[in-house]
C-alpha positions as CSV (number, residue, x, y, z in Angstrom):
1,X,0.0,0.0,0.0
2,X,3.4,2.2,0.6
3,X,3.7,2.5,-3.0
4,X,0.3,3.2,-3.8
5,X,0.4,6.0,-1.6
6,X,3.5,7.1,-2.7
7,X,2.4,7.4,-6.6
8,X,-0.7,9.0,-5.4
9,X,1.7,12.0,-3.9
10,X,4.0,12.5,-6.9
11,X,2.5,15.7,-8.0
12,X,4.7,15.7,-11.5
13,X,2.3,12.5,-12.9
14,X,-0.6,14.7,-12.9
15,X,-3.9,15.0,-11.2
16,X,-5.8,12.5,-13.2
17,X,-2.6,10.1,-13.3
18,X,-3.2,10.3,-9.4
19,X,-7.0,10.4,-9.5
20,X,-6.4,7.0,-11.2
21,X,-4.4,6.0,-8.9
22,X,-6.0,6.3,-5.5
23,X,-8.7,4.5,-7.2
24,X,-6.6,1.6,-7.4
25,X,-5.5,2.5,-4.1
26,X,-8.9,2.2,-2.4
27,X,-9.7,-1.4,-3.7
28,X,-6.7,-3.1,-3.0
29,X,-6.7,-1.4,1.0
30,X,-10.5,-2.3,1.3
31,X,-10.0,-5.5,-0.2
32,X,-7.1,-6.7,2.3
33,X,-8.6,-4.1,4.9
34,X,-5.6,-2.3,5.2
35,X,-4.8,0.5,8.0
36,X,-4.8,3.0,5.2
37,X,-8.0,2.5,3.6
38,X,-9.6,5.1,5.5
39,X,-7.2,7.6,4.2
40,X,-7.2,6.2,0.7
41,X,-11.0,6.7,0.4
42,X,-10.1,10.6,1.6
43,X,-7.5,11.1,-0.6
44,X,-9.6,9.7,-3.5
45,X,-12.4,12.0,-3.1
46,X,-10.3,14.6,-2.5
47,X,-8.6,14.2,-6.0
48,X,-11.9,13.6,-8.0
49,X,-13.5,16.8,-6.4
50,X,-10.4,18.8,-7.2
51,X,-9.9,17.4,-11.1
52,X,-14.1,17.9,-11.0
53,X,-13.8,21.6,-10.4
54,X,-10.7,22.4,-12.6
55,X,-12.1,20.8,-15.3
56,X,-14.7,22.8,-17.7
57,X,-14.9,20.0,-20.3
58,X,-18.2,18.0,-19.7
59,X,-17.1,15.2,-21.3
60,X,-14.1,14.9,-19.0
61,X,-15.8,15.1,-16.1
62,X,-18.3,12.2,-17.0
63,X,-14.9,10.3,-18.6
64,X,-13.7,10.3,-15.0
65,X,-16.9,9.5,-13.0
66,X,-17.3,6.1,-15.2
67,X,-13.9,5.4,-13.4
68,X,-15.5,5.6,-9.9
69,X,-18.5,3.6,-8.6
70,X,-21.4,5.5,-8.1
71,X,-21.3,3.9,-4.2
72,X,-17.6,5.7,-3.9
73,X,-18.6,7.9,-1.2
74,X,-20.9,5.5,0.6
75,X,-18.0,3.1,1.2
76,X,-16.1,5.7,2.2
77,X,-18.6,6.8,5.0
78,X,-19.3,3.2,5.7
79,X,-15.3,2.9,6.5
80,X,-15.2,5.6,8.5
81,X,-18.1,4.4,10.6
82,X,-16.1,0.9,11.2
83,X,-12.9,2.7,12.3
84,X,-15.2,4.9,14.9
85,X,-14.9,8.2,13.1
86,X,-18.6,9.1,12.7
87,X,-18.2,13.0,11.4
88,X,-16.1,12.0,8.8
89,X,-18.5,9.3,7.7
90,X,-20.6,12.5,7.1
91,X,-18.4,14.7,6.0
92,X,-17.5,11.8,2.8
93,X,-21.4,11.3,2.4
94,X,-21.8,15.2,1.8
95,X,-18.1,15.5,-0.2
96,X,-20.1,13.1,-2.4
97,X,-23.0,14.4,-2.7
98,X,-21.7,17.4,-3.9
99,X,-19.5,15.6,-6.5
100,X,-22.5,14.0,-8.0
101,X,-24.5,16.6,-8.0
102,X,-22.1,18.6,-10.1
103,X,-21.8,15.7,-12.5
104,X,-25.9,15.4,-13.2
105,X,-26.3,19.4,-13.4
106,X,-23.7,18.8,-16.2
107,X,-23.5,22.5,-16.1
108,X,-21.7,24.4,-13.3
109,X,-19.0,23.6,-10.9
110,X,-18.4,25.4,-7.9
111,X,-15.4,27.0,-10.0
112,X,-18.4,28.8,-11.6
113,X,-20.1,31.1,-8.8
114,X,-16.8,32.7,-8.8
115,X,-17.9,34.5,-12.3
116,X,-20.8,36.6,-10.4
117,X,-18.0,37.7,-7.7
118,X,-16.0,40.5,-9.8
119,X,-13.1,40.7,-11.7
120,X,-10.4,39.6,-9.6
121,X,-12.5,36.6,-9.0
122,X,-13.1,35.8,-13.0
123,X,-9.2,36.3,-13.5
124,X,-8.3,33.8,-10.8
125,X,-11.3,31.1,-12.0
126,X,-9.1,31.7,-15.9
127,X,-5.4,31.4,-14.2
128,X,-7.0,28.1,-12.0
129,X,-8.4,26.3,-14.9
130,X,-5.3,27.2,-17.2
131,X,-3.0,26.3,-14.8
132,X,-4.8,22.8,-13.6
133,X,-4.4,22.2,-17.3
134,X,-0.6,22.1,-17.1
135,X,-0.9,20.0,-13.8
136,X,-2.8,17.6,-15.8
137,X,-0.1,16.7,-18.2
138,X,3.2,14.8,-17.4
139,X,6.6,17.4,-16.3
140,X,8.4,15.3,-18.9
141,X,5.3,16.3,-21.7
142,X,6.3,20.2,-20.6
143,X,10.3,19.7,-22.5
144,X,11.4,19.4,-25.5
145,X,14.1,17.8,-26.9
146,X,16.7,20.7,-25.6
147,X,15.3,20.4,-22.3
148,X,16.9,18.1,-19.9
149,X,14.4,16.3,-17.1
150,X,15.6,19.1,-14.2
151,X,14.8,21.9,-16.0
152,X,11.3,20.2,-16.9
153,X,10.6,19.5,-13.2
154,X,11.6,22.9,-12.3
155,X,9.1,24.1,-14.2
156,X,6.7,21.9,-13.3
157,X,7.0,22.9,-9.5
158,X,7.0,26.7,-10.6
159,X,3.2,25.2,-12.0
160,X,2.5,23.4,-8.8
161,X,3.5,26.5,-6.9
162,X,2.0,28.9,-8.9
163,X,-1.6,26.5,-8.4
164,X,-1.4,26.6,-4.7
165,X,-1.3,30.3,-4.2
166,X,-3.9,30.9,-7.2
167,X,-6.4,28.3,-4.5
168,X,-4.9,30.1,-1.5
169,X,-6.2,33.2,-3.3
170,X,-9.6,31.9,-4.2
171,X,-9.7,31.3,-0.5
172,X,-10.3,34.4,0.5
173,X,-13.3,35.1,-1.5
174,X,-16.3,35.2,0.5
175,X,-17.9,32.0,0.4
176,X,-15.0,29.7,-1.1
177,X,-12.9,29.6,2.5
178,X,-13.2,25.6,2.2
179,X,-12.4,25.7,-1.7
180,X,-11.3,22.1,-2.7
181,X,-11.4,21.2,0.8
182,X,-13.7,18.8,2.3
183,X,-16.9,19.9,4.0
184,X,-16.7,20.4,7.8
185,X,-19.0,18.3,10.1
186,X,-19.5,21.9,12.5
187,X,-20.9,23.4,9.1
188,X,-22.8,20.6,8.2
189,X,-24.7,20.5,11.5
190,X,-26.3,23.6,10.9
191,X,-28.7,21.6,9.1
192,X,-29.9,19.8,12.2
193,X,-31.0,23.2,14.0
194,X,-34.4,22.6,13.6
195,X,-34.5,19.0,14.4
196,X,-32.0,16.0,14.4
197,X,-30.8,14.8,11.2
198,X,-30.9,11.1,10.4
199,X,-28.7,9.8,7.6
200,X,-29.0,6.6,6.2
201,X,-26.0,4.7,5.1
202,X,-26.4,1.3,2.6
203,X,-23.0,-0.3,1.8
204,X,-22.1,-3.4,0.7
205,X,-20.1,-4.1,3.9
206,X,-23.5,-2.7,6.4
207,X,-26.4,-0.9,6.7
208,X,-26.1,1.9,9.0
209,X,-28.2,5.3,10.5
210,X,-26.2,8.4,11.7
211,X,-28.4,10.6,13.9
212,X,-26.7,14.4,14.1
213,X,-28.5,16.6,16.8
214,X,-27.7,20.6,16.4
215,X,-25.3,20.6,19.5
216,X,-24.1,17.1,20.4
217,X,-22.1,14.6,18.7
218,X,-23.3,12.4,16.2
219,X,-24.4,9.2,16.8
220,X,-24.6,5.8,14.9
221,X,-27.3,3.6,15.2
């Protein structure tokens, strides 16, 4: 599982080269229930709401959902539940949600709303998406033939560099503070002010309920 984890971390393959990856990642840890499986079902999701949002291309977004189960997130919070971590079995289930939601609208991604929030905001959704592009693709595919493989990495970390402060950036924009970050369960409880909230959780490995009050910790039943 080492070197799964390890591919999944090597920024220079590319965010759907790693997307792919964790993938693979998750079903071999679930399948020999593996200490990291919890963190490969995090990391997965993580990668496929990130390549969602910086990707405008329809078509490439519903070319990399085919990859994942529909029941990705489900197992994820059905794995957190066994290893006792109950608000991030609900913070997967509403990661997911989201996910899918933005693939059947087929539309908008979060990425979007930033057009309706002024110029700055357009600019950095432009530099995001043009510079995810570049992360998408190989450091070797960013040389030519007069470029040696140090000078392509080099560049390739100025990209990867350049990426993080543009998210960084889109952080501070009202509303995007948890941009390509995973919901938080304090947030999510909001939705349980006017009466507990009871999830329902159907994986292949158990049926579960979560029960989230406004003010105490969840519970699973």
């Amino acid at each position: 599982m080492h070197h799964f984890k390890a591919a999944a971390n090597v920024v220079p393959g590319g965010l759907l080269f790693r997307l792919r990856v964790s993938r693979r990642w998750v079903l071999h840890a679930d399948q020999h229930r593996h200490d990291t499986v919890l963190e490969a079902y995090g990391t997965s999701m993580q990668f496929l709401d990130a390549y969602m949002s910086a990707t405008g291309s329809v078509s490439s977004r519903r070319s990399a959902m085919k990859d994942f189960p529909p029941t990705l997130a489900v197992n994820a919070a059905s794995c957190a539940l066994r290893s006792g971590d109950v608000r991030r079995a609900v913070e997967l289930l509403e990661q997911g949600r989201t996910i899918s939601w933005t693939q059947m609208t087929r539309l908008r991604t979060p990425l979007d709303s930033l057009q309706t929030r002024g110029n700055r905001a357009v600019t950095l959704m432009k530099r995001f998406r043009d510079l995810s592009s570049l992360l998408d693709k190989p450091s070797a595919s960013h040389a030519d033939a007069t470029v040696d493989d140090e000078v392509a990495a080099t560049r390739y970390r100025r990209v990867v560099e350049d990426w993080n402060g543009v998210v960084e950036e889109i952080r501070t924009i009202e509303g995007f503070f948890r941009f390509l970050l995973p919901p938080l369960f304090s947030d999510l409880q909001e939705a349980a002010r006017d009466g507990p909230v009871i999830v329902l959780i159907a994986s292949r490995s158990s049926c579960d309920a979560i029960i989230i009050p406004h003010q105490q910790p969840p519970t699973k039943s």
